[in-house]
C-alpha positions in Angstrom: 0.0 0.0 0.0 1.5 2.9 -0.9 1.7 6.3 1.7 0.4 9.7 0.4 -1.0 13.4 2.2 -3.8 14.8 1.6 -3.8 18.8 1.0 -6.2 20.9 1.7 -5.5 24.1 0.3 -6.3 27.5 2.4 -8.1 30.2 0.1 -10.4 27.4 -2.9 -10.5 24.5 -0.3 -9.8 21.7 -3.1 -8.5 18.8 -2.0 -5.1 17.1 -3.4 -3.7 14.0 -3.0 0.0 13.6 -3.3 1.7 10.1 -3.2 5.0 10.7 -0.7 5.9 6.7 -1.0 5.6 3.9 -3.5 4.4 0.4 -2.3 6.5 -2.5 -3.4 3.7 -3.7 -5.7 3.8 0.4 -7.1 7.8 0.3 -8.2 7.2 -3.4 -9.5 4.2 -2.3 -12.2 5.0 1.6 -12.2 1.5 2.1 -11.1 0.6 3.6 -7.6 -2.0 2.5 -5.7 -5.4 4.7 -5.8 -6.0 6.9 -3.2 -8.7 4.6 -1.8 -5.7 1.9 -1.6 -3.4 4.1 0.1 -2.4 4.6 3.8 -2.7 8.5 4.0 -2.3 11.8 6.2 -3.8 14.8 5.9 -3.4 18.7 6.5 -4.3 21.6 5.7 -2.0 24.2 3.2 -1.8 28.0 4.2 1.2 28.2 1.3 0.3 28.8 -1.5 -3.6 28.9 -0.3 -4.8 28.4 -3.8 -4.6 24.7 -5.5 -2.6 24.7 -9.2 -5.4 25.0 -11.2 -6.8 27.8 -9.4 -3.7 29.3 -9.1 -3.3 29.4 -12.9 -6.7 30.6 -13.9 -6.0 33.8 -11.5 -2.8 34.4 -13.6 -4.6 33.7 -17.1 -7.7 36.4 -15.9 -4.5 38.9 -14.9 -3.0 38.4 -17.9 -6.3 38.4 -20.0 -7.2 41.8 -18.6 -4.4 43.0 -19.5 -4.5 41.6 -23.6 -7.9 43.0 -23.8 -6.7 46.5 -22.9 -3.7 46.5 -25.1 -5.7 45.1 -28.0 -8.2 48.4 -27.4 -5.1 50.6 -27.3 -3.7 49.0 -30.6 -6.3 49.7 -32.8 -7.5 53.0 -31.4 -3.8 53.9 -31.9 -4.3 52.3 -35.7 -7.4 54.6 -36.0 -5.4 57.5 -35.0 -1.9 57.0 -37.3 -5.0 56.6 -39.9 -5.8 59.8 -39.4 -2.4 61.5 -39.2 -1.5 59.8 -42.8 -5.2 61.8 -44.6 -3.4 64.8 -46.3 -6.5 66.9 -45.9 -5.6 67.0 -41.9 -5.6 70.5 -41.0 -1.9 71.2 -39.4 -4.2 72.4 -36.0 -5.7 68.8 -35.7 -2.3 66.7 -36.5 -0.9 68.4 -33.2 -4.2 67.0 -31.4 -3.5 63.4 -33.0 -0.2 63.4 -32.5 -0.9 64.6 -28.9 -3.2 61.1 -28.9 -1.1 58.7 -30.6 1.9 59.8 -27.4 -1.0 59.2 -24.8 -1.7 55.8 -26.4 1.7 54.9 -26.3 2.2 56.1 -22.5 -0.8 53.9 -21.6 0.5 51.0 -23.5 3.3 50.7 -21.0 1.6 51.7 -18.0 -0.5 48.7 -19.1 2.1 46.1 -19.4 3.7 47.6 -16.1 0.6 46.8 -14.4 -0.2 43.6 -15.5 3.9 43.1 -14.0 3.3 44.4 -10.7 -0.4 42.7 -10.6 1.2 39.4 -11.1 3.8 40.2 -8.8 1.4 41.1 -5.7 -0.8 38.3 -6.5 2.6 35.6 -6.5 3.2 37.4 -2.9 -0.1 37.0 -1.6 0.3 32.8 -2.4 3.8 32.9 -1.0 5.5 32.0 -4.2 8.4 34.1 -5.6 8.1 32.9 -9.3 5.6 31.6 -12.0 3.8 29.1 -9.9 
């Protein structure tokens, strides 16, 4: 019978089971027993609070947010070199677009510095330093 723990995590309260020792049976046909099979302990996780899978789909909404925004920014900045490119622009309007097109740049970044510091806190707040 093989010895595992069983996790529950902190913050999503799913459960994991993790096997910490193979059974002899387990090394001699590479398969572990099921958890109903095996002799287990369990406990309760406070670090990271959030199971893998949650974990991830936190990071993947972050990081979503943050495409949508940029994707907005992109083609209103499209829609605006559109317009500095029409000859009949009136010299007084290109210094309003041009004024636009620097803005949408300036938010681009503050976007993608965001999203940085965003996924930073949240990696802090489940006590990992690094990408899961």
């Amino acid at each position: 019978m093989c010895r595992g723990v069983e996790r529950l995590h902190d913050q999503c309260r799913h459960l994991e089971f993790v096997i910490t020792r193979l059974c002899e049976s387990a090394i001699e046909t590479g398969t572990p027993c099921t958890r109903d099979q095996c002799s287990f302990i369990g406990g309760e996780i406070v670090s990271p609070p959030l199971c893998l899978i949650c974990y991830r789909k936190i990071e993947e909404q972050i990081c979503d947010t943050a495409k949508e925004a940029l994707r907005q920014i992109n083609v209103e900045s499209k829609r605006i070199r559109e317009q500095l490119e029409d000859p009949e622009l009136k010299p007084e309007d290109r210094t309003g677009y041009e004024e636009l097109l620097r803005e949408a740049l300036r938010l681009h970044q503050e976007i993608l510095e965001s999203q940085a510091s965003d996924l930073t806190e949240f990696r802090r707040s489940q006590g990992v330093w690094g990408d899961g």
